[in-house]
C-alpha positions as CSV (number, residue, x, y, z in Angstrom):
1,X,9.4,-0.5,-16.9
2,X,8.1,0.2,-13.6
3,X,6.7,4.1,-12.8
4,X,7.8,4.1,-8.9
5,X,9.6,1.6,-6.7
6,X,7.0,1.1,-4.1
7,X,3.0,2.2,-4.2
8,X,1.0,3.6,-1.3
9,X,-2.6,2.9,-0.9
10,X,-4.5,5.2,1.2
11,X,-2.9,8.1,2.7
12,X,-3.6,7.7,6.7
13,X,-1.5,7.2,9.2
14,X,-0.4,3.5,8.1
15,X,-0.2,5.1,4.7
16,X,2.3,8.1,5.7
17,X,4.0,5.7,8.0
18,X,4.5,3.2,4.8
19,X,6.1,5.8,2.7
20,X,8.4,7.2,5.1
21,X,10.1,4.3,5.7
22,X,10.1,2.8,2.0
23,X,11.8,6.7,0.9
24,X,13.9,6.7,4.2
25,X,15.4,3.3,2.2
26,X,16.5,5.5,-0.5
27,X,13.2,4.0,-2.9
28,X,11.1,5.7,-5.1
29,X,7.5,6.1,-3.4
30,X,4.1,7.3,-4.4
31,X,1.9,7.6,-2.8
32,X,-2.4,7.5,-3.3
33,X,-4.9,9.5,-1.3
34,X,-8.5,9.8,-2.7
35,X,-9.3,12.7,-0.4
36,X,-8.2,16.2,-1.4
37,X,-5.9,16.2,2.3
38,X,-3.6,13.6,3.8
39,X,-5.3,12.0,7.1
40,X,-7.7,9.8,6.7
41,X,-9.2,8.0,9.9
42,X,-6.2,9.4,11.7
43,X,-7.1,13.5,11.5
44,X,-10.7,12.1,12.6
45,X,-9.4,10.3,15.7
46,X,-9.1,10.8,19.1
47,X,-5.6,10.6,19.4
48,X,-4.5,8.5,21.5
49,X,-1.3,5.8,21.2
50,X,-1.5,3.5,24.0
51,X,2.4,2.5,24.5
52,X,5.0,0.9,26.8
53,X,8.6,2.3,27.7
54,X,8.4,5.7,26.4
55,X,9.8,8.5,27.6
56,X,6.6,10.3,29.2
57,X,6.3,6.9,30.9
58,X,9.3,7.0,32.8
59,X,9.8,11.0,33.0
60,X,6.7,10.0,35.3
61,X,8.7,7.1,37.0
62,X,6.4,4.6,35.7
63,X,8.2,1.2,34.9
64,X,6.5,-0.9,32.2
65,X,6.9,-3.8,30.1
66,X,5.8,-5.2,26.4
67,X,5.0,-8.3,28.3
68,X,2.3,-6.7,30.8
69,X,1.2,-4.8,27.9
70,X,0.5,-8.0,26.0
71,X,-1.2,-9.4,29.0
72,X,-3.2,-6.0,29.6
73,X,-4.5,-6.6,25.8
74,X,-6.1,-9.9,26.5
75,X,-8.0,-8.6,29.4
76,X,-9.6,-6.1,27.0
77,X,-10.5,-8.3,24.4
78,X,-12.7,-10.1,26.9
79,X,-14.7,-13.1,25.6
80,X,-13.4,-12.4,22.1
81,X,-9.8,-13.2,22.8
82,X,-9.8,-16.6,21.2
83,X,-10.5,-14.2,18.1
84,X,-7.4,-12.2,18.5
85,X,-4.2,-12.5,16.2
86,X,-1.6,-13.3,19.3
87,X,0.8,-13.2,16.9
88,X,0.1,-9.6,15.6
89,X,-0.3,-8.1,19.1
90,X,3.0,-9.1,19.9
91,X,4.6,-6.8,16.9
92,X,2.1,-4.5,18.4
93,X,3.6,-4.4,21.7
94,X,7.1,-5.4,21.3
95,X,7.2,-1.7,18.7
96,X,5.8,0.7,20.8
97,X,8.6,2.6,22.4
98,X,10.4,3.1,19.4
99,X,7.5,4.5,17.9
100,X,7.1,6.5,20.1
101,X,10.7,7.6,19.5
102,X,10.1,8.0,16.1
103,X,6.8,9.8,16.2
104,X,8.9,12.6,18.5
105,X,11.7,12.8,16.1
106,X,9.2,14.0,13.6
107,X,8.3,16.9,16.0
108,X,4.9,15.4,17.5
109,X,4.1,16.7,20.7
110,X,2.6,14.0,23.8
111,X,0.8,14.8,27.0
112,X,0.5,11.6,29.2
113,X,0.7,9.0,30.3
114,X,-2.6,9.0,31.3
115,X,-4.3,5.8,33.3
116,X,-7.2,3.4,31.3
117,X,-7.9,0.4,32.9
118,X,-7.7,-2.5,32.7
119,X,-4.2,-1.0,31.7
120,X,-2.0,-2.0,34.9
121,X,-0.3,1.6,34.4
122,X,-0.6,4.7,32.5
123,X,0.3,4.2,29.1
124,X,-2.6,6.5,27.1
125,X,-0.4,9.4,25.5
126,X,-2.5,12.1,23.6
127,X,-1.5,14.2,20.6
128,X,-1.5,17.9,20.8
129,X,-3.1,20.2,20.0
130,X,-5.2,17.8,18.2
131,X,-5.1,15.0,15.7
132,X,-4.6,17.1,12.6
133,X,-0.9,16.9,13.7
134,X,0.2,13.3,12.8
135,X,-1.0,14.6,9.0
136,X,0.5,17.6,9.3
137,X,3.6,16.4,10.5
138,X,4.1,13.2,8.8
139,X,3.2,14.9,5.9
140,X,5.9,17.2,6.4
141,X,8.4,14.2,6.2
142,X,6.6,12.5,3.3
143,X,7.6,16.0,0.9
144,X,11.4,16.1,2.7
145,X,12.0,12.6,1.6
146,X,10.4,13.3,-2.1
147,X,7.2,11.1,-1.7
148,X,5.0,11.9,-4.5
149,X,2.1,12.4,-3.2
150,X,-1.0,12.1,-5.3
151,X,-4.1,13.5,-3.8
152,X,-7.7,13.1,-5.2
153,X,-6.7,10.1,-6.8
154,X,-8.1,6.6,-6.3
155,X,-6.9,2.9,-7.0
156,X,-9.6,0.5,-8.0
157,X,-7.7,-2.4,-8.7
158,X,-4.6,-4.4,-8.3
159,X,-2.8,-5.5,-11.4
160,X,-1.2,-8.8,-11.2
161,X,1.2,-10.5,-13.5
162,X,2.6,-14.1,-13.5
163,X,1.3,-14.4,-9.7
164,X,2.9,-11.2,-8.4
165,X,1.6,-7.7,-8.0
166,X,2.9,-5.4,-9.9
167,X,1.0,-2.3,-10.0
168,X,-2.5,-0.7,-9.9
169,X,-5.2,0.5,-12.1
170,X,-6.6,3.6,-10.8
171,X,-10.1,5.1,-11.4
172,X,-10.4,6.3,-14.7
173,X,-8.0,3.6,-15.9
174,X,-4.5,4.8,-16.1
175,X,-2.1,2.2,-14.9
176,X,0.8,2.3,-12.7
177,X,3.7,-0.3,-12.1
178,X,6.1,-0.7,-8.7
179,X,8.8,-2.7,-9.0
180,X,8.8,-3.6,-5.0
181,X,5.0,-3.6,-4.7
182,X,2.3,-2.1,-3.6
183,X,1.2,-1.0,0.5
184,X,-2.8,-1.4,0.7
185,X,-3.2,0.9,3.5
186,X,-6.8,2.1,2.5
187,X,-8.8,2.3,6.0
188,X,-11.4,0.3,7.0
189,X,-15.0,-0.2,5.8
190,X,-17.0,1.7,8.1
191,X,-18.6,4.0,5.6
192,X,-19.6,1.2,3.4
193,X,-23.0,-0.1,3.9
194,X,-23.1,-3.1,1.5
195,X,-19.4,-4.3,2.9
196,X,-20.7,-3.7,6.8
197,X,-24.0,-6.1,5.9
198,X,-21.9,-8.8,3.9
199,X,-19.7,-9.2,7.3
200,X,-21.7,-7.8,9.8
201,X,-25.3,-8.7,8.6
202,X,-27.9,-6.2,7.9
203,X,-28.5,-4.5,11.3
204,X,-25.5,-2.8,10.5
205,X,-26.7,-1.4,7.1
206,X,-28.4,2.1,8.5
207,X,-25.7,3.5,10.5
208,X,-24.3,6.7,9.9
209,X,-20.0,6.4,9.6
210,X,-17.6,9.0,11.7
211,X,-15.7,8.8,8.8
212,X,-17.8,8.8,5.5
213,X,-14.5,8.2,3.5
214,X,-13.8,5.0,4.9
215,X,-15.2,2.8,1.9
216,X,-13.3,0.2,2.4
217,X,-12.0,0.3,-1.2
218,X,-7.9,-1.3,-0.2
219,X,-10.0,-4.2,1.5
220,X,-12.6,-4.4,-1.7
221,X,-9.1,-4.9,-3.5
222,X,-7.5,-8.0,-1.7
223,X,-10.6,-9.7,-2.0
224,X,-11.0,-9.8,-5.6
225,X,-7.5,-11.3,-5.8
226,X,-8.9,-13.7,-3.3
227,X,-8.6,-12.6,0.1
228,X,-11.0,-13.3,2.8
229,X,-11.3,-10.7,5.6
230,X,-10.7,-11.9,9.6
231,X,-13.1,-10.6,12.5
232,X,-15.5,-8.3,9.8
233,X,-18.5,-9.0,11.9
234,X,-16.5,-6.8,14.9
235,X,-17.2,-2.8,14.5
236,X,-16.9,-0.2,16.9
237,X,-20.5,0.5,16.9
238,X,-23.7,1.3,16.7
239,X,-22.4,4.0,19.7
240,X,-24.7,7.6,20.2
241,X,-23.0,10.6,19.4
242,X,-24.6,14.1,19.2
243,X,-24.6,15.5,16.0
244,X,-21.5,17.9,14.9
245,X,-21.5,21.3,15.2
246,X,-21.5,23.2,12.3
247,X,-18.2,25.3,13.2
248,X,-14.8,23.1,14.5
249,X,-14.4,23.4,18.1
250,X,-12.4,25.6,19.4
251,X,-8.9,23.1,20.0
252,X,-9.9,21.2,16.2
253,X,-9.1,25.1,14.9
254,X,-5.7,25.3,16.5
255,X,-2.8,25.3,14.0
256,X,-1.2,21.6,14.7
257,X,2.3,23.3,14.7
258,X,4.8,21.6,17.4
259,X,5.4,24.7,19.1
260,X,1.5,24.7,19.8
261,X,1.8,21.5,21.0
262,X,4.6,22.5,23.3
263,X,2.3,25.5,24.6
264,X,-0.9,23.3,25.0
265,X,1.8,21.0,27.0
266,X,3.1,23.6,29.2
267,X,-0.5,24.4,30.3
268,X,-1.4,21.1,30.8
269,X,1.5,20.5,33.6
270,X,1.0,24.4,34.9
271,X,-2.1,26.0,34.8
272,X,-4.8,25.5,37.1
273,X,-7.9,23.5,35.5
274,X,-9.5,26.4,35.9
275,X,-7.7,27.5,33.2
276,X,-7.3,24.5,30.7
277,X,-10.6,23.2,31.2
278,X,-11.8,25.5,28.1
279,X,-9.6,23.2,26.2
280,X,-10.8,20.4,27.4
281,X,-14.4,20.8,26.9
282,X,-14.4,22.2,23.7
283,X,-13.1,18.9,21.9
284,X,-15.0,16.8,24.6
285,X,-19.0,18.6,23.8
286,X,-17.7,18.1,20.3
287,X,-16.6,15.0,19.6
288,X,-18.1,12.1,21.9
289,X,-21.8,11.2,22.7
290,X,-24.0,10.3,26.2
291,X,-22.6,8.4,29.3
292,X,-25.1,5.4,29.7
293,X,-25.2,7.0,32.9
294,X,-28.2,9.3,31.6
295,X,-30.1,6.2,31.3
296,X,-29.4,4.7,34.5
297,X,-30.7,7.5,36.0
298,X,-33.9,7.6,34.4
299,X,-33.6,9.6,31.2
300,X,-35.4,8.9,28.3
301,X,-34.8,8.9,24.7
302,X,-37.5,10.3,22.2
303,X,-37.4,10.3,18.2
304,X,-38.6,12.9,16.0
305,X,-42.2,12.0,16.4
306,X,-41.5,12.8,20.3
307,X,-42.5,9.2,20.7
308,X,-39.9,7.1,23.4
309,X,-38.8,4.1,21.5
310,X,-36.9,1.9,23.0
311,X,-35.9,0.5,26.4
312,X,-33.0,3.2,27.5
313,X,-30.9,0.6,29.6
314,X,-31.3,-1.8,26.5
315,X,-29.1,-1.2,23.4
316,X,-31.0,1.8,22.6
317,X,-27.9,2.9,20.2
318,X,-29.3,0.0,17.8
319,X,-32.7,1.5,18.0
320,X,-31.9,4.8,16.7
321,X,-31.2,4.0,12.8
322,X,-34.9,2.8,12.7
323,X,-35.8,6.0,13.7
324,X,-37.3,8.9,11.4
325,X,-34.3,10.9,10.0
326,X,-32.3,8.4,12.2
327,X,-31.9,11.2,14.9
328,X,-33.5,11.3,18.7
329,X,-33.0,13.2,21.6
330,X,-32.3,12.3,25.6
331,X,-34.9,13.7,27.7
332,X,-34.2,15.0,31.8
333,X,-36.1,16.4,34.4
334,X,-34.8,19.1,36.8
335,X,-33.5,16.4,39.2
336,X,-31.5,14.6,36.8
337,X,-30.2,17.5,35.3
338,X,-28.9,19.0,38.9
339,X,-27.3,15.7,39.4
340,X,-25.4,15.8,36.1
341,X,-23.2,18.8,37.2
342,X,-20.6,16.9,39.0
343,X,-18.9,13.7,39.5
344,X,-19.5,11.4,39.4
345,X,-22.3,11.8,37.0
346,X,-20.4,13.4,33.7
347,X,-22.5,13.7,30.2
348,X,-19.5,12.3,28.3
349,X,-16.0,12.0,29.1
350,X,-12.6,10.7,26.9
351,X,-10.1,9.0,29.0
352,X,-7.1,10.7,29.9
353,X,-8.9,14.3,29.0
354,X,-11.5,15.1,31.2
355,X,-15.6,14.9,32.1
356,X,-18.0,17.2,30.5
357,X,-21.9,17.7,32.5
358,X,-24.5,19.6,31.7
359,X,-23.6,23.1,32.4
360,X,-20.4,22.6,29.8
361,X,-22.9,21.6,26.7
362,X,-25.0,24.6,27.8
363,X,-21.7,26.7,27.5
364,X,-20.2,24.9,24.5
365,X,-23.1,22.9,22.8
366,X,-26.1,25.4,22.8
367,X,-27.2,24.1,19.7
368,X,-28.2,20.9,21.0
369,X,-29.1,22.1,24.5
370,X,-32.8,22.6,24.8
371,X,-34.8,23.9,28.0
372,X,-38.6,23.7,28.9
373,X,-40.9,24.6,31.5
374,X,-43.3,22.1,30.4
375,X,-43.5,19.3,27.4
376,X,-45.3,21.9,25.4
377,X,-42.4,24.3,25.9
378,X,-40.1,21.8,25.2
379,X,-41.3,20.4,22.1
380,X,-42.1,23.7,20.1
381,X,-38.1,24.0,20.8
382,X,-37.4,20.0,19.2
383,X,-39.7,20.7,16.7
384,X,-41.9,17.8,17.7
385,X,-45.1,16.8,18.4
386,X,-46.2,18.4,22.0
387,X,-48.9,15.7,22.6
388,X,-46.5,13.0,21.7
389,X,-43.7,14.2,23.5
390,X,-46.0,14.9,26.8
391,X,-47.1,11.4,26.5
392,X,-43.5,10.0,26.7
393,X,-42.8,12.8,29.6
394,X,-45.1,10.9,31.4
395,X,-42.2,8.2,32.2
396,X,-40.1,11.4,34.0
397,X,-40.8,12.9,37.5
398,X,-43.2,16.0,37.3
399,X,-40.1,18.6,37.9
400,X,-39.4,21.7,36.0
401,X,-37.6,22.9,34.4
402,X,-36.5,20.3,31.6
403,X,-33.7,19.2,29.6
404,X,-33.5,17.8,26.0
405,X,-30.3,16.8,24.1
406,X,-29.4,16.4,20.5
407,X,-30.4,15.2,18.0
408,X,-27.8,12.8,18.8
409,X,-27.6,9.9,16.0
410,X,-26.1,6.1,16.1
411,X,-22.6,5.7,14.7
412,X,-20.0,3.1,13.4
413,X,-16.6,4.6,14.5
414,X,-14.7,2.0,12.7
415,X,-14.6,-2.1,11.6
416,X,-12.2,-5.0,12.9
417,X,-12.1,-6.7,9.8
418,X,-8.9,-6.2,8.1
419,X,-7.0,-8.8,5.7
420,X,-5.3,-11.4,7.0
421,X,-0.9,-10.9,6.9
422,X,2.4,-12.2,7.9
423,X,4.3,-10.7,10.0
424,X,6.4,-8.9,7.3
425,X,2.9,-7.5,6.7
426,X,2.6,-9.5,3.4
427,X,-0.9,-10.3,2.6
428,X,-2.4,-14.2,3.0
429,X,-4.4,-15.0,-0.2
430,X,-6.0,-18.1,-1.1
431,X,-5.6,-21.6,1.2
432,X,-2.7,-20.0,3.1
433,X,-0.5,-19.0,-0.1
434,X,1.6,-15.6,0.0
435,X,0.3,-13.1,-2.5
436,X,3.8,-12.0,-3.8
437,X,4.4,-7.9,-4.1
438,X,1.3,-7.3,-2.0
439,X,1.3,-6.1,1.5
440,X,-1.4,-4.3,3.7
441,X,-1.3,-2.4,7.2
442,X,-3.7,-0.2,9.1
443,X,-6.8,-1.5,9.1
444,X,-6.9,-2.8,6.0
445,X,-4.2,-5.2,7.4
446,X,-5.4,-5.7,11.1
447,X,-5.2,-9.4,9.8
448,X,-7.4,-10.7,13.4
449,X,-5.5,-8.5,15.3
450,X,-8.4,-7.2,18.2
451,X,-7.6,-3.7,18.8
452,X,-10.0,-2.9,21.7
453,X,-8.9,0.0,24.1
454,X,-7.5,3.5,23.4
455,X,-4.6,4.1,21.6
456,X,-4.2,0.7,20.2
457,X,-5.5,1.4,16.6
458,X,-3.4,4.3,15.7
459,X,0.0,2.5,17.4
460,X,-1.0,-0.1,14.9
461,X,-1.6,2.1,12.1
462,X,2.3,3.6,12.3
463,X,3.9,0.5,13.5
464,X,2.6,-2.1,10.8
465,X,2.9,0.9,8.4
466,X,6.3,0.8,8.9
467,X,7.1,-2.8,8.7
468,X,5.3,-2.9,5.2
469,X,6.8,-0.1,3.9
470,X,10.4,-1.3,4.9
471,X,9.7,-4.8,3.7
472,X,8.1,-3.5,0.0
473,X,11.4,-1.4,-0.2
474,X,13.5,-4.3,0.5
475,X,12.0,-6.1,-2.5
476,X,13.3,-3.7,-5.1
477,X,16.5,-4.6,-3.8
478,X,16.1,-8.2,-4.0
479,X,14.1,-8.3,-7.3
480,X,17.0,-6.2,-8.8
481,X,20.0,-8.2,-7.5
């Protein structure tokens, strides 16, 4: 006797968008989140859906096409498009606007569309107030359609019987049956060093992951049934990123309620910038690390030691993990710094949002701005060495006063490597052979698909979410006719 018609994995956005659909089929769903909150990588993102034909697009008069979109995809893949799952990216595409569609209907709230090239035309559409509302609202919709949700509570294996999968073990060892199957929708592996140096190889062991729950545990789960895991040597990463804050900025503390969203909206198409850039800035100090543009312009990075490591215009991000504590700081004189107040030299900028310089950071970030008339000044504000640092100053015009931030440290954001699926979202074992009852989406079934761009992770988060919760609900169906 099975406990539930259809399991959930992981309780992200591919996870919420799983159950949904499965419950919206009338079947019995639970579903498994080892964190204490629903989220996951989502409430950590961005969030950003790049899509085609949605209503923003063409409020805007802005004609588009799944096809150009396809195309547009290629183009940011690059050299590594003989890599990509063509196949995949086509779901991808071909979904979008009714996603879209469906993500409203829940009560999420868009700005957009905002232009990233080598996107042809604006398709970047950005959650408000922040990412905390695809939780909140597809959270929402999990409890109206009777979901059980089970938080702070982990599966660490798949129970198969007579081929098929028919269940999970979870931590602790308490079993649990499905009589359609189970939805590995667990994340990536981005916050798992042994699993980033078995695909990656062991440069990648030291970095520090934006999301320290994503162990990879769903993946670590297909592959002891088998599995082998497509692109895993691609991560998003090692990328600089100044350290958090210790509080939540000011727009991660906003309530993500849809009539919030609808406010933050209303601004966005009213009030002068004047006015929103507060907004703005506050996620953008927060959340996103140096332009290389601080590099080019001569600015140097020194570690804890206030010794300059590395060649700034290198891959300096790789550099960083080696460093003591793992942290370092960018270093400016007074002419860099003036020129870092306006564009089009921005400190760090997100695409659709806005550009932050230096005066922001002072405003927003003052505890990882740092001034100095001179190195010793400087340094007894780092906590460095002063003889150290003055030695690596040397490389920097003689101009007053100067600039240090951070500590900024080197981050994996997330991994590529996902498990490879049909496209019912059914997960490829062994020499090509379906594995029956199983099925994977998110990350954890990106299957090859090359994701590169904004937008494009979380549209395939809720899209292949949906197919593989639809198709595992089907099978209780079939299994009991």
């Amino acid at each position: 006797m099975s406990d539930t018609d259809v399991i959930i994995v992981g309780g992200g956005g591919a996870g919420m968008a799983a159950a949904i659909e499965a419950a919206r089929w009338g079947r019995c769903v639970t579903l498994l989140e080892q964190n204490p909150a629903l989220g996951g990588s989502t409430a950590w993102s961005v969030g950003s859906i790049s899509a085609t034909g949605t209503r923003l697009q063409k409020a805007a008069g802005i004609a588009d096409h799944p096809d150009a979109h396809f195309d547009d995809m290629e183009a940011f893949a690059g050299a590594l498009a003989n890599r990509d799952n063509r196949v995949l990216r086509r779901i991808l595409v071909d979904n979008t606007t009714e996603m879209m569609t469906w993500l409203e209907s829940l009560g999420l709230i868009f700005a957009g569309p905002h232009l990233e090239p080598p996107h042809r035309v604006p398709r970047m559409h950005n959650v408000l107030p922040n990412s905390r509302a695809f939780p909140e609202m597809l959270g929402r919709e999990c409890q109206r359609l009777g979901v059980r949700v089970l938080l702070g509570t982990a599966a660490s294996e798949l129970i198969r019987e007579d081929g098929r999968v028919t269940g999970v073990r979870l931590v602790g060892g308490q079993e649990m049956r499905a009589a359609g199957g189970v939805v590995l929708a667990g994340g990536d592996y981005s916050a798992n060093p042994e699993m980033r140096v078995q695909f990656a190889g062991s440069e990648k062991r030291d970095l520090e992951p934006v999301n320290p729950t994503a162990t990879g545990g769903a993946i670590a789960m297909a592959l002891a049934l088998g599995c082998e895991v497509l692109n895993g040597d691609l991560m998003s990463g090692p990328t600089m990123r100044f350290i958090p804050p210790t509080r939540e900025s000011l727009i991660r503390r906003l309530p993500p309620r849809p009539w919030l969203g609808k406010a933050v909206r209303w601004a966005m198409d009213t009030l002068p910038d004047a006015v929103q850039r507060p907004f703005a800035m506050s996620f953008l100090t927060t959340a996103l690390g140096p332009s290389q543009g601080l590099f080019q312009a001569g600015a140097i990075l020194v570690n804890r030691n206030g010794e300059r490591f590395c060649d700034e215009q290198a891959k300096p991000a790789a550099e960083v993990p080696n460093q003591p504590e793992k942290l370092a700081y960018i270093v400016l004189d007074a002419a860099m710094a003036k020129r870092f107040t306006a564009w089009p030299h921005f400190v760090s900028t997100a695409p659709g949002i806005a550009y932050a310089y230096l005066q922001d950071y002072r405003r927003n970030r003052g505890d990882i701005y740092h001034t100095g008339q001179n190195a010793s000044e400087l340094a007894g504000k780092l906590g460095v060495p002063a003889s150290a640092l003055a030695e690596s100053m040397k490389a920097l015009p003689a101009g007053h006063p100067y600039i240090a931030l951070g500590p900024i440290r080197s981050y994996v954001v997330f991994t590529e490597g996902g498990v490879p699926v049909t496209e019912r979202l059914e997960v490829i074992g062994l020499e090509g052979a379906l594995i029956p009852g199983l099925y994977a989406a998110g990350s954890t079934g990106q299957g090859g698909l090359l994701l590169e761009g904004h937008g494009h992770h979380l549209a395939w988060a809720f899209i292949s979410g949906r197919i593989a919760g639809r198709n595992a609900a089907h099978q209780v169906a079939m299994r009991s006719g």
